[in-house]
C-alpha positions, 0 to 999 in steps of 0.5 A, spaced: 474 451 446 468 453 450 471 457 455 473 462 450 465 463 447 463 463 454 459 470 455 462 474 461 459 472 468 457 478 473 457 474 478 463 473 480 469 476 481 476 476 481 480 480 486 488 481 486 493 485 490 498 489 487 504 489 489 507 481 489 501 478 485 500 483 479 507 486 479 513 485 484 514 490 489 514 497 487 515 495 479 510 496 474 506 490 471 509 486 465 505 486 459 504 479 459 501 480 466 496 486 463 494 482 457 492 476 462 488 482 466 485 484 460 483 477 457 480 474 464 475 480 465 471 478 458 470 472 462 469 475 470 469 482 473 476 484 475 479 488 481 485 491 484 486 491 492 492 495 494 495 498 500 499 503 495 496 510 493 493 511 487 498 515 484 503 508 485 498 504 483 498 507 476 505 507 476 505 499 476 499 498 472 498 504 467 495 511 467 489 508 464 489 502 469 482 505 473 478 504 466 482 496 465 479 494 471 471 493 474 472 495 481 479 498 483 481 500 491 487 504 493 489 505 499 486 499 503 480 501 500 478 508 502 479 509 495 474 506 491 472 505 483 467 502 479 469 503 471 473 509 472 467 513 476 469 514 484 464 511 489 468 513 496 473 516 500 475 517 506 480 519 509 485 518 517 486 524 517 479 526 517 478 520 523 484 523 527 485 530 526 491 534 526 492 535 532 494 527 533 497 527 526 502 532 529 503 528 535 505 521 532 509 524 526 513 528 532 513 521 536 517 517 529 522 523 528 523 522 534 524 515 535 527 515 528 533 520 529 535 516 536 535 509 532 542 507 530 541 503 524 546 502 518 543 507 513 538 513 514 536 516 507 530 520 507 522 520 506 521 517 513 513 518 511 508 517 506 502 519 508 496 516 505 488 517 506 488 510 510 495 509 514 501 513 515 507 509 512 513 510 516 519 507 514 526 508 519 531 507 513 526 512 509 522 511 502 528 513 499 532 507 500 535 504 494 532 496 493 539 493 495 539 497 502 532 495 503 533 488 502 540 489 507 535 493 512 530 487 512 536 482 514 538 487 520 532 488 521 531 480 522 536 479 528 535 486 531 527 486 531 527 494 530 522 495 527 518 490 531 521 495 538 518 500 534 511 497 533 511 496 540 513 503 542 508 506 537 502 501 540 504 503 547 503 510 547 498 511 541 494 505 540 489 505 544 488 512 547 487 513 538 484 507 537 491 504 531 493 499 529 500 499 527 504 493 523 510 491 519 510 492 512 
């Protein structure tokens, strides 16, 4: 097969997100995925996209996973790789500074507590270098209450209501964006 005696091409590379393309969400990546990875960067450069942390992005692809890949970027970016080496980092934190932090995780606890949902279960936030996850059941929540949820959510639009309410006292006043999902 002449594609297997190909030698690598450095110009081109394949990027793939984490989560639904190399493993299912917030599952670690099959073995066959992974040996499919390994396979494809004799050929071409590879690297990994995602909006999870490092620490996560571990946990599906291998402790060892930032050398498995030529170009690895976390967080959206903000945290990026090349071989296993750093090259950048930055951070929402450093952009907005405490002060605003402090008044946006006030704003969702509030909103949060007043919402009348069918489960709450802890762990509202997780704060990353590049956004703020916020979750109004909690990270904590089980997969069936997660699946439950987002079939409430559809017919009730809470998350949405919650977008709307977020962009409207935050968004422009500190330049966010904010998103379902």
């Amino acid at each position: 097969n002449h594609c297997l005696t190909m030698p690598k091409n450095t110009d081109v590379i394949c990027l793939f997100d984490v989560d639904g393309t190399l493993a299912k969400s917030m599952n670690k990546a099959t073995p066959e995925m992974l040996e499919l990875m390994k396979k494809l960067r004799s050929k071409v450069l590879i690297g990994v996209v995602g909006g999870s942390n490092i620490v996560k992005q571990q946990g599906q692809l291998g402790a060892d996973c930032l050398n498995d890949f030529d170009y690895f970027f976390a967080e959206n970016g903000l945290m990026a790789w090349h071989n296993g080496k750093e090259l950048a980092k930055t951070s929402i934190k450093d952009q907005l500074g405490e002060k605003n932090i402090k008044e946006l995780v006030n704003f969702c606890l509030r909103y949060i507590a007043d919402l009348d949902i069918p489960v709450k279960r802890g762990t509202f936030f997780e704060f990353r270098n590049g956004m703020i996850n916020c979750s109004p059941i909690g990270r904590n929540c089980s997969q069936q209450e997660r699946d439950e949820f987002e079939q409430y959510d559809n017919k009730t639009g809470v998350r949405a209501a919650f977008v709307k309410a977020l962009q409207a006292k935050f968004g422009e006043r500190m330049g966010l964006t904010f998103s379902i999902g």
